[in-house]
N, C-alpha and C positions, 0 to 999 in steps of 0.2 A: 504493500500500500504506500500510498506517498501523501504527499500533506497538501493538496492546490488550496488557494485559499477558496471558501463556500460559495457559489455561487449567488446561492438567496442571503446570504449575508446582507442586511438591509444598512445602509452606509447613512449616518445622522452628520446635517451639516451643521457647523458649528453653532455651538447655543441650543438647538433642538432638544425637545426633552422627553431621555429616555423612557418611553413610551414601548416599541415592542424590542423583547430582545431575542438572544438566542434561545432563552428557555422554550418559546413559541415552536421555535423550531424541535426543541426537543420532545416537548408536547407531539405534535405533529410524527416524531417517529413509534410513537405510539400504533400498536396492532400490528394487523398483517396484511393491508390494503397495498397494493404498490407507490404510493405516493408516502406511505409510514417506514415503510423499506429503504424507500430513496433516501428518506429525511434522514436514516438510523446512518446508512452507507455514507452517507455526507457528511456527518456527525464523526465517524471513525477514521473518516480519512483527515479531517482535520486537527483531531487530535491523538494522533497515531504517536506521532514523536513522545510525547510524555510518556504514556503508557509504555513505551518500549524501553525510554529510559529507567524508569523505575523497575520492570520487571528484568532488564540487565544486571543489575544490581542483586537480582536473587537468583540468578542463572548461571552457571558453571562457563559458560561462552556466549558468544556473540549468535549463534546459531541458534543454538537452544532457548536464547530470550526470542529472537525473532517468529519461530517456532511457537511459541507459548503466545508471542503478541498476537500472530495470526491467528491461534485457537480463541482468544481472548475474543478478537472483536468477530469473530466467527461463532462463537456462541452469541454473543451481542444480536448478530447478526439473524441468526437461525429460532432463538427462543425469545425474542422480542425482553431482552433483558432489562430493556430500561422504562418496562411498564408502570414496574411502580416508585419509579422516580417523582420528588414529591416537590417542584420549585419551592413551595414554604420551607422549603428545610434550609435553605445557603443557596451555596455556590455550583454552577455543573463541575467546576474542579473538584472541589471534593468529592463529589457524589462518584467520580470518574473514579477519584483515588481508593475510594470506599470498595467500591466494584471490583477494582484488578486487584485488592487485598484478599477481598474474598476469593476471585479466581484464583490464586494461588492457593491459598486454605483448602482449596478445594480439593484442588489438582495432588496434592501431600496426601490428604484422606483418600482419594481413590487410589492409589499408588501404596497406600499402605494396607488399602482392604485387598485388592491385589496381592499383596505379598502374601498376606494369610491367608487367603482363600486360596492362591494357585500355588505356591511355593515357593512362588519369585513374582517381579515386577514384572507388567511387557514390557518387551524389549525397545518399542518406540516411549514408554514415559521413560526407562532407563539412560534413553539417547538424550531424551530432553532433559534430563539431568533434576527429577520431581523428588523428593527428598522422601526415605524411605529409613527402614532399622540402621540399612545395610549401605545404602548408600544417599545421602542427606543430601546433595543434587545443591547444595546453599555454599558461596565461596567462602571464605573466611574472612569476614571484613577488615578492609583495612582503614587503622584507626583513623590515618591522616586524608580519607575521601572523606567525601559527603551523605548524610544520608542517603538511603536509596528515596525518602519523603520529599529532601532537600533537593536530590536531581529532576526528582519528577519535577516539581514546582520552580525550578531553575528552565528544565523545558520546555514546561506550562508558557513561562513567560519569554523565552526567545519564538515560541509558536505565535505568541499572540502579538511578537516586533517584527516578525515577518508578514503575519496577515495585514498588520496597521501598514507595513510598507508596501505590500503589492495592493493596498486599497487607496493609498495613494499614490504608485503609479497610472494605477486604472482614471484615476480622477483628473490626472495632468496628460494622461493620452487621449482622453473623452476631450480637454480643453485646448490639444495640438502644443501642449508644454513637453510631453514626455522628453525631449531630446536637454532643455534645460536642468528637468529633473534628475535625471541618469547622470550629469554632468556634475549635480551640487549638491546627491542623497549622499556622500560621504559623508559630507556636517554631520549626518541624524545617527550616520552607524558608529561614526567613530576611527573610518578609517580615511585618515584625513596626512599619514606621515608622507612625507616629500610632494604632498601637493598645496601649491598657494591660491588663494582665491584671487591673487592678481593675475597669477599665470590661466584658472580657470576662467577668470572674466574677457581673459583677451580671446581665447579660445571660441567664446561666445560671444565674441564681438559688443560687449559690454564694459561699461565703467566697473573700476571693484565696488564703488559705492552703493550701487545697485544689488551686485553681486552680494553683498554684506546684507541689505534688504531683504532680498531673495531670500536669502540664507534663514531669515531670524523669522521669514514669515513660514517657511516650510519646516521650520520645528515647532511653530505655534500649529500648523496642521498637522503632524503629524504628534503632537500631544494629546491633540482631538482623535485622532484616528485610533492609536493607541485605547482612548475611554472609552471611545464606541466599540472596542472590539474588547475591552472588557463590560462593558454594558450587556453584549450579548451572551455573558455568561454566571453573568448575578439576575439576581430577581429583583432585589429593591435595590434602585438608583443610589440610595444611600449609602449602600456599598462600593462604590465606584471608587471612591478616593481611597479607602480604605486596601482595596482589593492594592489598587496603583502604589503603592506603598509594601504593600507583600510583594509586587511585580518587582520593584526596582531592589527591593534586601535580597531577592532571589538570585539576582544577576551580580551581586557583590561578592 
């Protein structure tokens, strides 16, 4: 799976007030209609990264978490797992994080009734490395990483710097900027070593002073962009600032 950003992602221009968010959408993957299917499949592709990070962290290799991510949102997939997901409760981060703990709990227990009931594990959760008497399938953590909580939620929020960015490229290729865009989104990422905004301004046949404009007006949009795509993952707006504050401790 790969991460595109959502298509229905509903984009609020600045000042607008968060009114419908992603929870709608998650609503909507609700049953087994083909339009609750779409909604679930869209839902997983966008937030694949996190979940995979996290379950790496309880995975013996890079294979075997991937393996586990794809049964994860394949159960998601197949048994309408996120039916009784409750917006009143928080955030869809959590509720996500809540879910692939339990698929893991899961995955341990059938791997261990396995062992007793047949003799041994099969030999596909063995590869996937499910933790049993005989073989715990769980690496040894080492003290000086990150939680496996702390990566998910570190990936949560580089998923949600990519959606806010490819939602403002869409916006400056809708308005025939993109070309300016792509020239001066290094301001917003950070990677900005050996390049001048005098040397960029000439490039673009512009004053730097404009360029410096540019600049300070496409971080105030992409700060917005950013809260709108945390908007889409809270239920009450109130949580917005709040959320954006976990986003940014996460990436420290």
């Amino acid at each position: 799976m790969s991460t595109p950003p959502s298509k229905s992602t509903e984009r609020l221009p600045p000042g607008a007030a968060f009114v419908t968010t992603q929870w709608t959408r998650v609503l909507e993957a609700r049953g087994a209609s083909p339009e609750a299917k779409a909604a679930l499949s869209e839902l997983c592709a966008a937030y694949y990264a996190p979940v995979f990070a996290f379950i790496r962290r309880n995975a013996p290799d890079e294979d075997a978490a991937r393996e586990l991510t794809q049964e994860f949102f394949a159960r998601q997939l197949a048994h309408q797992g996120i039916d009784t997901v409750n917006p009143q409760h928080g955030r869809f981060r959590s509720y996500l994080l809540g879910a692939v703990k339990h698929f893991l709990a899961d995955m341990r227990k059938h791997a261990h009734r396995l062992k007793r009931g047949a003799g041994r594990p099969a030999e596909s959760l063995e590869a996937l490395g499910i933790g049993t008497d005989t073989t715990p399938g769980v690496q040894v953590a080492d003290p000086d990483a990150a939680s496996p909580e702390r990566e998910f939620d570190r990936k949560w929020a580089l998923t949600l710097l990519e959606r806010a960015l490819a939602s403002l490229a869409d916006e400056h290729k809708s308005a025939g900027t993109l070309d300016h865009f792509e020239a001066l989104k290094v301001w917003l990422t950070g990677d900005t070593e050996n390049i001048s905004q005098a040397d960029t301004a000439r490039n673009l046949g512009l004053n730097e002073g404009a360029v410096k404009v540019t600049i300070h007006r496409l971080r105030r949009q992409f700060r917005q962009a950013i809260k709108n795509e945390i908007a889409h993952t809270v239920k009450d707006p109130a949580h917005i600032e709040e959320e954006m504050k976990c986003l940014l401790e996460a990436l420290l």
